[in-house]
Each structure stands twice: as C-alpha cells, then as structure tokens.
C-alpha atoms as an extended CHARMM CRD file, in Angstrom:
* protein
*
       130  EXT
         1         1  UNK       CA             -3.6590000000       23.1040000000       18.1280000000  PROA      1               0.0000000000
         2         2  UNK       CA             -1.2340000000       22.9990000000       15.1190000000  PROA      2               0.0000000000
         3         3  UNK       CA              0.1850000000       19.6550000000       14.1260000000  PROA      3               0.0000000000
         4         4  UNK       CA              2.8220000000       19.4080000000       11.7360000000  PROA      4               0.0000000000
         5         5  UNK       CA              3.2800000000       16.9340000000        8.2250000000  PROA      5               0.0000000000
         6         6  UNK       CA              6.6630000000       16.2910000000        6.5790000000  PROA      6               0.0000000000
         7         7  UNK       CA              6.7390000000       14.4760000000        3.1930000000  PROA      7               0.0000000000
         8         8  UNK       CA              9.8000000000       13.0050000000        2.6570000000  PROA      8               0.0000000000
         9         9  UNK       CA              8.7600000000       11.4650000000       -0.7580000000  PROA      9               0.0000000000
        10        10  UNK       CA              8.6700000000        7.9480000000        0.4390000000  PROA      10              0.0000000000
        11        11  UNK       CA              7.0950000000        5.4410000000       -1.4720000000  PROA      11              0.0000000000
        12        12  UNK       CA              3.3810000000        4.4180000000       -0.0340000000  PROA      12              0.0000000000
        13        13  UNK       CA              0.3310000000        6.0860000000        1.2520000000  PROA      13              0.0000000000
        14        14  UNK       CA              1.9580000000        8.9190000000        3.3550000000  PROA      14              0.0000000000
        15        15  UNK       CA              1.5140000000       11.8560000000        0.5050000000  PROA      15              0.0000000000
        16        16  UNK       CA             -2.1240000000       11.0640000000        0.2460000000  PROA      16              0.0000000000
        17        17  UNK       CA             -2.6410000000       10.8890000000        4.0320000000  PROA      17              0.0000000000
        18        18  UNK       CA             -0.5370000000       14.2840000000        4.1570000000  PROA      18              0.0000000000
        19        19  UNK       CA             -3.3100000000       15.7980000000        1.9570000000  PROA      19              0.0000000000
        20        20  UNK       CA             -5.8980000000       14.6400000000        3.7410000000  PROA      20              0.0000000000
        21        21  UNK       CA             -4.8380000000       16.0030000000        6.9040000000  PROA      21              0.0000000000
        22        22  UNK       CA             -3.9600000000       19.5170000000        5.4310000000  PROA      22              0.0000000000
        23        23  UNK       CA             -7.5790000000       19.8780000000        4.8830000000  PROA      23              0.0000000000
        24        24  UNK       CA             -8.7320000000       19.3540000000        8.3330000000  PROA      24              0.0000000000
        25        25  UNK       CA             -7.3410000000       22.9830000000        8.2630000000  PROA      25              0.0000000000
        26        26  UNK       CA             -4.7960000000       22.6690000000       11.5680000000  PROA      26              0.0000000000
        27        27  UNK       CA             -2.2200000000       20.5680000000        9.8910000000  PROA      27              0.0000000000
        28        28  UNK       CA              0.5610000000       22.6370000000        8.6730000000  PROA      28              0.0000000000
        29        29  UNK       CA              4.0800000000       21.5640000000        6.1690000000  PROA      29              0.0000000000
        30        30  UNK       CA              7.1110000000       21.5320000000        8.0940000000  PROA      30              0.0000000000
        31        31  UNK       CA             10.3260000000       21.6460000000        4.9810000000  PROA      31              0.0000000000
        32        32  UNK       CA             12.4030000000       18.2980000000        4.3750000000  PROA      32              0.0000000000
        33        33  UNK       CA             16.2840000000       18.3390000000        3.5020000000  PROA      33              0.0000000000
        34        34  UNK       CA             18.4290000000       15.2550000000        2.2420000000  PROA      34              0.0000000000
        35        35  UNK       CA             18.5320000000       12.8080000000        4.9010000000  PROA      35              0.0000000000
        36        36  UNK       CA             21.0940000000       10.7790000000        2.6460000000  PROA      36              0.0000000000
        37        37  UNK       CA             21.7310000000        9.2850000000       -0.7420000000  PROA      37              0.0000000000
        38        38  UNK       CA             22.1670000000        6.0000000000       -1.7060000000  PROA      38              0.0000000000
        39        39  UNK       CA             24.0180000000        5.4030000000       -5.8660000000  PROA      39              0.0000000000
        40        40  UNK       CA             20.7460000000        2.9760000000       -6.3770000000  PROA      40              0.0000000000
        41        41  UNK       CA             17.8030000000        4.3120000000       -5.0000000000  PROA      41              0.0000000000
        42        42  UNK       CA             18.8060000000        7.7590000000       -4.9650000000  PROA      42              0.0000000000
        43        43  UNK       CA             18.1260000000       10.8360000000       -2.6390000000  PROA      43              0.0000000000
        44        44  UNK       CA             15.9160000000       10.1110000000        0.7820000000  PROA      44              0.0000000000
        45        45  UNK       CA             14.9440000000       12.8670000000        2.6590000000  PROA      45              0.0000000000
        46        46  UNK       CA             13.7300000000       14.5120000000        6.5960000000  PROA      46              0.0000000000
        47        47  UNK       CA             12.0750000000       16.6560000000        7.9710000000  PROA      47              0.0000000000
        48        48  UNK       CA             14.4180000000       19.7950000000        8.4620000000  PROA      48              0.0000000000
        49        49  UNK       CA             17.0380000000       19.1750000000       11.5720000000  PROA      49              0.0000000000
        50        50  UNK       CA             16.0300000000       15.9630000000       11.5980000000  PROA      50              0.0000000000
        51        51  UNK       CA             12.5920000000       17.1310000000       13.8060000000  PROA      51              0.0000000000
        52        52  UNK       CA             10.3750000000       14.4510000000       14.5480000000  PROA      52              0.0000000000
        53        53  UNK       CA              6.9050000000       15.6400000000       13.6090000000  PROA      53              0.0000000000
        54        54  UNK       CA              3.8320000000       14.6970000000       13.7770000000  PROA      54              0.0000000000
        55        55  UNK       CA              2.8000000000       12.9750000000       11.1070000000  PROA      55              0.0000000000
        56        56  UNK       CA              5.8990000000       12.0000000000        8.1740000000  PROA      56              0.0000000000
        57        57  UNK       CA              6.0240000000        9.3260000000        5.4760000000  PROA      57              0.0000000000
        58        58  UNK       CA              9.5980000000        8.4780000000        6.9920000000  PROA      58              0.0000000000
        59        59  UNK       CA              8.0100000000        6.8250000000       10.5000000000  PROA      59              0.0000000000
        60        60  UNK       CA             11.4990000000        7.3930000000       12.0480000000  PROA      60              0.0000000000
        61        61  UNK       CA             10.6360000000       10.7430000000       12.2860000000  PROA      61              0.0000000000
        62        62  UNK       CA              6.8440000000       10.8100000000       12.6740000000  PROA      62              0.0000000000
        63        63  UNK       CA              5.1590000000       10.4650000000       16.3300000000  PROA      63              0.0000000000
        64        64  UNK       CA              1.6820000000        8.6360000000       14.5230000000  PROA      64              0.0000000000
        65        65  UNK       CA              2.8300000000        5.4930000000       12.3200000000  PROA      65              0.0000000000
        66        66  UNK       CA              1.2140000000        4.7560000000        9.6980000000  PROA      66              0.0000000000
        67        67  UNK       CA              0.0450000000        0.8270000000        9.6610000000  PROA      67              0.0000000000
        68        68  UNK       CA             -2.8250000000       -0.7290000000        8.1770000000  PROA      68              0.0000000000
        69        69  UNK       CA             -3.5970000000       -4.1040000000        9.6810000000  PROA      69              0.0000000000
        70        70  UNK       CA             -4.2420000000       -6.5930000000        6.4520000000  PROA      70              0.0000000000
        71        71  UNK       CA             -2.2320000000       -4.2040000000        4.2120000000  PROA      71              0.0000000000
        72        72  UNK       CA              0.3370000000       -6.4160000000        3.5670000000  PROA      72              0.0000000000
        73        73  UNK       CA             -2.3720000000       -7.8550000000        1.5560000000  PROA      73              0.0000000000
        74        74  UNK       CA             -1.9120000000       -5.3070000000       -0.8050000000  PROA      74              0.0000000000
        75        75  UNK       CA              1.6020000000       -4.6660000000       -0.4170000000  PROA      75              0.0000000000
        76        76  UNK       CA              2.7910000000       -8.2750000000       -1.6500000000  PROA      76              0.0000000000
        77        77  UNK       CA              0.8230000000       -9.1160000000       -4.8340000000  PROA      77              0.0000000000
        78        78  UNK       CA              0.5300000000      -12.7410000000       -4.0690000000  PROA      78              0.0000000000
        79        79  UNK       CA             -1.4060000000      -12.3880000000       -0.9440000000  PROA      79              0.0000000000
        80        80  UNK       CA             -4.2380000000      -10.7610000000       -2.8410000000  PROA      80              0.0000000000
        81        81  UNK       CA             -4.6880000000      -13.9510000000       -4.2980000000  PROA      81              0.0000000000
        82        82  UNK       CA             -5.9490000000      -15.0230000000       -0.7180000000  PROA      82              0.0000000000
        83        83  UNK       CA             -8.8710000000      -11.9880000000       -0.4570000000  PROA      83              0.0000000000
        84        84  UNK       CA             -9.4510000000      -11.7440000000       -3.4970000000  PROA      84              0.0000000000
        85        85  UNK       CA             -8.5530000000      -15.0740000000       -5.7170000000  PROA      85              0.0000000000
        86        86  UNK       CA            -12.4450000000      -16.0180000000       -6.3510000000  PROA      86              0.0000000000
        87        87  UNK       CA            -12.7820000000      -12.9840000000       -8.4590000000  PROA      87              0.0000000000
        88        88  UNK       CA             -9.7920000000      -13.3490000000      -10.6110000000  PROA      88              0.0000000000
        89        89  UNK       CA             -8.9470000000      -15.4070000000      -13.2060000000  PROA      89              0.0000000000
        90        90  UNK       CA             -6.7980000000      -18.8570000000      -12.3260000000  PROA      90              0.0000000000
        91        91  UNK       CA             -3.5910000000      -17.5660000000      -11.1910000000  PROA      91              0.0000000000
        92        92  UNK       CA             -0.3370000000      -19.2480000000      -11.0400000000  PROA      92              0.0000000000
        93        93  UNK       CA              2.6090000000      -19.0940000000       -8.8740000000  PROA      93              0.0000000000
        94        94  UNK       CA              5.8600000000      -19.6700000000       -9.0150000000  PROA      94              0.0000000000
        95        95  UNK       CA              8.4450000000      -19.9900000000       -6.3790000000  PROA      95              0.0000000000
        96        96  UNK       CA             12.2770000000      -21.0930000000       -6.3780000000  PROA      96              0.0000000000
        97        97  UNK       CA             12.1210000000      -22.2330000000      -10.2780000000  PROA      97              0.0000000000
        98        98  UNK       CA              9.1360000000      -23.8170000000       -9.9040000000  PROA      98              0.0000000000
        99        99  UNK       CA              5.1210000000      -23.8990000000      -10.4480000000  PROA      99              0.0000000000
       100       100  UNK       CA              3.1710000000      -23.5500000000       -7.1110000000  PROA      100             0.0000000000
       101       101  UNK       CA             -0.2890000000      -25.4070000000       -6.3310000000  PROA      101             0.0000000000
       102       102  UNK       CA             -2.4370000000      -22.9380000000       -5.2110000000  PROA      102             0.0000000000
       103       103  UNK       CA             -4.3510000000      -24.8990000000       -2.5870000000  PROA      103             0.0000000000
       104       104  UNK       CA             -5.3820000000      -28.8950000000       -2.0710000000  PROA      104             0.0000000000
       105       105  UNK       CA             -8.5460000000      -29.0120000000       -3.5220000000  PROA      105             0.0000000000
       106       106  UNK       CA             -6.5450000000      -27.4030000000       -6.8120000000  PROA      106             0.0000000000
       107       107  UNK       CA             -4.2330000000      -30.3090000000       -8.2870000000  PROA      107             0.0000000000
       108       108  UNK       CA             -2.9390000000      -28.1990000000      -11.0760000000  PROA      108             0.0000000000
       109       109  UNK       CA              0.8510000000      -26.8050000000      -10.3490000000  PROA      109             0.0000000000
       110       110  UNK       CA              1.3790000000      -24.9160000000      -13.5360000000  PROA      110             0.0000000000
       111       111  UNK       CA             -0.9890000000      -22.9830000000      -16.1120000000  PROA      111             0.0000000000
       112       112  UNK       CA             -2.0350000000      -25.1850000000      -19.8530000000  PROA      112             0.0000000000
       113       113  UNK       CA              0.1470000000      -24.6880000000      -22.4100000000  PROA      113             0.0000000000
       114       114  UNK       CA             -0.4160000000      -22.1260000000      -25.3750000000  PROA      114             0.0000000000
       115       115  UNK       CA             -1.8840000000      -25.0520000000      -27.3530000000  PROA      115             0.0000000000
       116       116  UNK       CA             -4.3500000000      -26.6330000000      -24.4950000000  PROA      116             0.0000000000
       117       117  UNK       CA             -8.2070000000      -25.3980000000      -25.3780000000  PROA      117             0.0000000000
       118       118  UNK       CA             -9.2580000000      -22.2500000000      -23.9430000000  PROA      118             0.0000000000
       119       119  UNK       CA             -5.4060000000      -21.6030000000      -22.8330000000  PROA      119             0.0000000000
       120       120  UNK       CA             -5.4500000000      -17.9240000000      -24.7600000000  PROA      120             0.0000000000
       121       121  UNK       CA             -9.0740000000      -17.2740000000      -24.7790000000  PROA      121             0.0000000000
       122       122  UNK       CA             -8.6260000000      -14.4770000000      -21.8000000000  PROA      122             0.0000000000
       123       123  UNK       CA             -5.2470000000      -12.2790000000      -21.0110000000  PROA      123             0.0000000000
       124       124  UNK       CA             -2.6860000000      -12.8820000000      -18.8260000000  PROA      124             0.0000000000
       125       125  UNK       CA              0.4200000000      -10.9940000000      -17.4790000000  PROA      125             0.0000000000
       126       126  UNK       CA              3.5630000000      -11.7400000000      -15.4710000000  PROA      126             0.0000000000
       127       127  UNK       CA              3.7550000000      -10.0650000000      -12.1740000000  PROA      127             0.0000000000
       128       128  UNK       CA              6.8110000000      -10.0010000000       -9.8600000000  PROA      128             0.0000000000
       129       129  UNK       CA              6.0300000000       -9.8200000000       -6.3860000000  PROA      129             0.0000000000
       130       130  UNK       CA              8.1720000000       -9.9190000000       -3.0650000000  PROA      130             0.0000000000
C-alpha cells in the first residue's frame, strides 16, 4: 500500500511526523497549493484540489489527526509549570494585571524585588503564554 503526506507548512509537529513516515518507505508527497491568505498571518496552504490525504499538518484535510493526549502541556507554557514546576526555578504568574499564587501551600503572589537577598542571584525571563 501507498499512503500519501501533504505538508501544508502549519505550525506544530506535522513536518517532523511527515519525515518520519517517508522513511517507512510507502509514504509518498502529494503537492500543496494556496488554500488562502490572510494580510496577518500570511499564505496557508492544501493539499492539491483540496484532496484529503492521508496524513496532512492541516487535519481538515488529513484522514489520521494528529493529537497527543497531555500535549497541551506543552503547547501552553504555563501548564508545564504543573509537570514540571519541581525542577524549575520559582516561577511567577500573572493573570488580568495581576500576580498569581501558584498553589496554597505557596503564600507568595509575586516574585522579591530586585533589592530582596538572593532576588538576582539566578536568571529569569518573561514568557507570554496563551
């Protein structure tokens, strides 16, 4: 059997899965064309005639979706807090204008200030996340 990929350029996982299913050696490219444009993200694209194939990055046009249970764990940066939060440094939220306490046991709603002991001693960064 020959099974078909189309990568449509979307944002994700799906080129990496498409190359991993090319090597399996019966998994063959089927061409994209502009789908539409949109003036802020630009040009999206389908597989050619709009052909439903199957496997796509665009999973209106792919008959295997692509869905990893727990990956919105990775998708929305604050969540990683919740698998991952004992092996990062203190992290702080905030939400609607203002600091978030992480959990109950954790009274502290926002990070020291610069001048507070040990505030600078490791690195921090400012993420946005959905």
């Amino acid at each position: 059997n020959k099974y078909l990929t189309s990568d449509c350029g979307r944002r994700g996982h799906g080129s990496r899965y498409i190359e991993l299913l090319h090597e399996r050696g019966n998994w063959k490219t089927y061409p994209t064309q502009i789908w539409y444009e949109d003036f802020v993200q630009g040009e999206y694209r389908c597989p050619l005639l709009k052909k439903v194939v199957d496997f796509c990055d665009e999973p209106e046009f792919s008959k295997i979706a692509m869905f990893l249970r727990g990956r919105e764990h990775l998708d929305e940066k604050d969540k990683v807090i919740d698998i991952a939060g004992r092996f990062m440094p203190k992290t702080y939220r905030i939400e609607n204008g203002a600091w978030v306490v992480k959990s109950e046991e954790d009274d502290e709603s926002s990070p020291p200030a610069d001048d507070d002991p040990g505030a600078l001693d490791a690195p921090w960064f400012v993420k946005e996340s959905d």
